[in-house]
N, C-alpha and C positions, 0 to 999 in steps of 0.2 A: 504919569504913564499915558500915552496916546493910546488911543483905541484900537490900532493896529498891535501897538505894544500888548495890550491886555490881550485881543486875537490869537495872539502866537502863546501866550504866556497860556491861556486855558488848553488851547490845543495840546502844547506837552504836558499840562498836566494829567490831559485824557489820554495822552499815546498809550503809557506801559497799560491801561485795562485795555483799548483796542489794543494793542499786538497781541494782549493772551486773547482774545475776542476772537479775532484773527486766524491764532495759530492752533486755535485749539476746538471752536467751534464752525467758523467759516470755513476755512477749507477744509476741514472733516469734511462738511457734508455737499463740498465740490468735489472732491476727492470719491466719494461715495458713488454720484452723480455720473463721475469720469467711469468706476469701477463697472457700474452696471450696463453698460451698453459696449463691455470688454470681457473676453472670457477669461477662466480661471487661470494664472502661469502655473505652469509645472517644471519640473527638473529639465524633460528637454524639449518642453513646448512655450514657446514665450505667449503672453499675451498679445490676443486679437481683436480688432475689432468685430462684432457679430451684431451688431444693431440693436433690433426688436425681440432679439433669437429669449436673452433672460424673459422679459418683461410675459412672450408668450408662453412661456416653460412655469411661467409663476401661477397664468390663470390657468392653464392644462393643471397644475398642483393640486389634488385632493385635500392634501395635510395642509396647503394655506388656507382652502376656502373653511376645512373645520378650524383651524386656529383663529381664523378672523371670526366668524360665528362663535364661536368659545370666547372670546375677548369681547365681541358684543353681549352677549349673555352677563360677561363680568361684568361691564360697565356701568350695563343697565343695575347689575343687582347692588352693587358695592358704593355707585357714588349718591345715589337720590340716599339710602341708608346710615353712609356717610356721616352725607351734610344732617341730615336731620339727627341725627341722635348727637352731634356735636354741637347743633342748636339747643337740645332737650337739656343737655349738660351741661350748656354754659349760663343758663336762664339759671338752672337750680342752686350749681355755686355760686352766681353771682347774687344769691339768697343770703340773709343776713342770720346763717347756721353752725351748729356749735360743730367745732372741728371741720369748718369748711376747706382749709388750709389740707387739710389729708388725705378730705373728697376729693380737692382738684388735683394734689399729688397722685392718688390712687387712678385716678382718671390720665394722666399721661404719662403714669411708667410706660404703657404696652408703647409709646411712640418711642422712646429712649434704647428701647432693648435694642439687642443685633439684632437681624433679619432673620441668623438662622437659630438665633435663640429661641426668637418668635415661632419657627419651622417645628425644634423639638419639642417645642413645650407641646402645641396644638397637636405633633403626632403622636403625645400622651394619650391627650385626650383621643383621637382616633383611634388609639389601639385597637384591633378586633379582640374582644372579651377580656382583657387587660385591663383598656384605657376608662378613661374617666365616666365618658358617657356612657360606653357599655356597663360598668360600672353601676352607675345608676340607674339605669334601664335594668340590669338583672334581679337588683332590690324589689324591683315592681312584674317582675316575670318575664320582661322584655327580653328577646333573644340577640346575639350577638350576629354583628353587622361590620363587614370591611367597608367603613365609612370612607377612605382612599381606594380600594381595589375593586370598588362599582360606579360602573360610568354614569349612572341615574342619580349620583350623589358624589362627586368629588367635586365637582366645580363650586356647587354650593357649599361643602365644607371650606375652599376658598375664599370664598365670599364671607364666609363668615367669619372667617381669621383675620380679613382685608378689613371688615369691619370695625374690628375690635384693636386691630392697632392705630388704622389711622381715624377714627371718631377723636384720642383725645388731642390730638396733632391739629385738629382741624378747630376743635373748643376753646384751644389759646387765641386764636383770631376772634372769635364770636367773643369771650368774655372781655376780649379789650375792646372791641366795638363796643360792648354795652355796659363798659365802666368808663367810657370813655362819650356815654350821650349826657347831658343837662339834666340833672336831676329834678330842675322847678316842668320840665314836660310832664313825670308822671306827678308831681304837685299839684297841678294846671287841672292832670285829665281827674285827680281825684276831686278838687274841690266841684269839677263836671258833673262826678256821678259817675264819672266812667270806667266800665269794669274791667279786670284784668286781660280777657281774651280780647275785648276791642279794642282795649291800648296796645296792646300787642298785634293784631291786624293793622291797625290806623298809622300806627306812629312805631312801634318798636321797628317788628318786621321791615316796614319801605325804608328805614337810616342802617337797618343793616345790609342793605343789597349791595351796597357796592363791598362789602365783606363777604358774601354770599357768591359773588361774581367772583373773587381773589381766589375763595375755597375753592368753585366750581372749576375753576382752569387747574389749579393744581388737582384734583379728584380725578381729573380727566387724564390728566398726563401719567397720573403714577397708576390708574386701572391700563396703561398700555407700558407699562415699565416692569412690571414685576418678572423677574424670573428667578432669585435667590429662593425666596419659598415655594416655588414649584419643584426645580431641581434638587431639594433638601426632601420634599413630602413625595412627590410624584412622579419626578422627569417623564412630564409630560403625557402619563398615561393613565388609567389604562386604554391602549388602542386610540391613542392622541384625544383623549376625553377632555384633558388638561390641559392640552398643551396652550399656550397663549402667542402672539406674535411677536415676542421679542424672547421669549423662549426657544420657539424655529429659529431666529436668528441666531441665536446663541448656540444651537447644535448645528446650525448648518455652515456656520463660520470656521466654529471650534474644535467639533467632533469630526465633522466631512471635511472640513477644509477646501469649500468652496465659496472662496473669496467674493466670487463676481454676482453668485446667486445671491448670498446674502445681502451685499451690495442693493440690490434687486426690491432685495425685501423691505430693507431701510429707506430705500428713496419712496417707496408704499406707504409706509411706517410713515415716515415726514410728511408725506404728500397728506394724509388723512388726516393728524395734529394738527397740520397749517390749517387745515379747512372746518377743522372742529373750533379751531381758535377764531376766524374770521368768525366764522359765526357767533362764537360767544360776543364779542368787543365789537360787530356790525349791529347784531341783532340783540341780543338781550343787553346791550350799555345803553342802549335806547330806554330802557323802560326805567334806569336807574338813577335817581336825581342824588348828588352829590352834595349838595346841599339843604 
């Protein structure tokens, strides 16, 4: 086979994933691109073009600047919490403990479950005087609290459900990273003298970063994906307390049916992920030695 021959012969074997690449991801978000600098069709109004008319009607938006602020708040709180308890997890199973096999199972059911499984369980727990924590809060005198219907605590109840499913989702990556280092390293650092927290600063930690970089991009993406368990606990309130940014997209798509606003919203949406991502793979791939 000539080398033109092998050429052509790789090319189609990549076509059928580029076309669904293509047809399913690419011009979506040309399509999206096209949408938002066009206004919404209606029965006897065709679609127009209006230029900058979306883009300025988005930062005129009260509910997107709180939805964007709500989604910062999550991000910050759910992914640095994340990663680390996913860390904390996989060091301890990857400990040589009796019935570790049920720890690491017990640790990634909550990834397994549906989403809105995940929703009713946690609005157990939130019941006002019901549910679990009220619960055990009234054992000790503590009074009962609409941990969802007060805006000074719902997003943090998110955060804390966002926690608890995706920590064991995240601990599958960290424990193969670190069943997957040279065991003559921690050999080496013991015959040293060297203690557990400095092999773990020196040597564990810097071979896990470019797993820590993997976690970090997906942490980032799904703290701006979520809307199944908001729409199950909260649809987005109270008084958009909750709402997130792809939750507005989702009622202003779905519910309003305004196609070009949402349009609007997504090309926002992408534009901020791109720029979250350069950043991760510009700037912190630098600090990460693969080797």
């Amino acid at each position: 086979m000539t080398r033109a021959h092998a050429n052509i012969y790789g090319w189609l074997l990549a076509l059928p994933a580029m076309a669904l690449l293509a047809a399913f991801t690419h011009w979506p978000a040309i399509r999206t691109i096209y949408d938002s600098f066009h206004s919404t069709a209606r029965r006897n109004r065709p679609s127009v073009y209006v230029g900058l008319d979306n883009y300025q009607g988005m930062i005129e938006d009260p509910v997107f600047w709180q939805a964007l602020v709500n989604n910062f708040w999550y991000a910050v709180g759910t992914i640095p919490a994340s990663i680390a308890l996913a860390l904390v997890m996989a060091l301890w199973v990857n400990e040589k403990l009796a019935g570790r096999t049920w720890l690491r199972l017990a640790y990634f059911t909550p990834t397994v479950l549906p989403m809105i499984a995940v929703a009713n369980i946690w609005l157990f727990f939130y019941t006002p005087d019901y549910g679990l924590i009220d619960q055990i809060r009234g054992a000790f005198g503590g009074r009962a609290t609409n941990w969802l219907g007060d805006p000074d605590t719902v997003l943090a109840c998110l955060m804390v459900m966002t926690v608890w499913k995706e920590a064991g989702f995240f601990m599958i990556f960290y424990l193969a990273a670190l069943q997957a280092m040279p065991p003559n390293l921690a050999e080496a650092a013991a015959i040293e003298g060297c203690g557990r927290w400095t092999f773990f600063r020196r040597v564990t930690f810097p071979l896990l970063m470019p797993t820590t970089l993997f976690v970090l991009v997906n942490a980032v993406i799904g703290a701006f994906r979520l809307v199944d368990h908001v729409v199950a606990l909260t649809g987005g309130g109270p008084n958009n307390a909750s709402v997130l940014l792809l939750v507005m997209i989702y009622d202003v798509a779905f519910r309003y049916w305004d196609i070009a606003y949402a349009a609007t919203l997504t090309v926002m949406l992408l534009a901020l992920l791109g720029g979250l991502a350069l950043f991760q793979f510009l700037v912190l791939e630098k600090r990460i030695h693969y080797r």
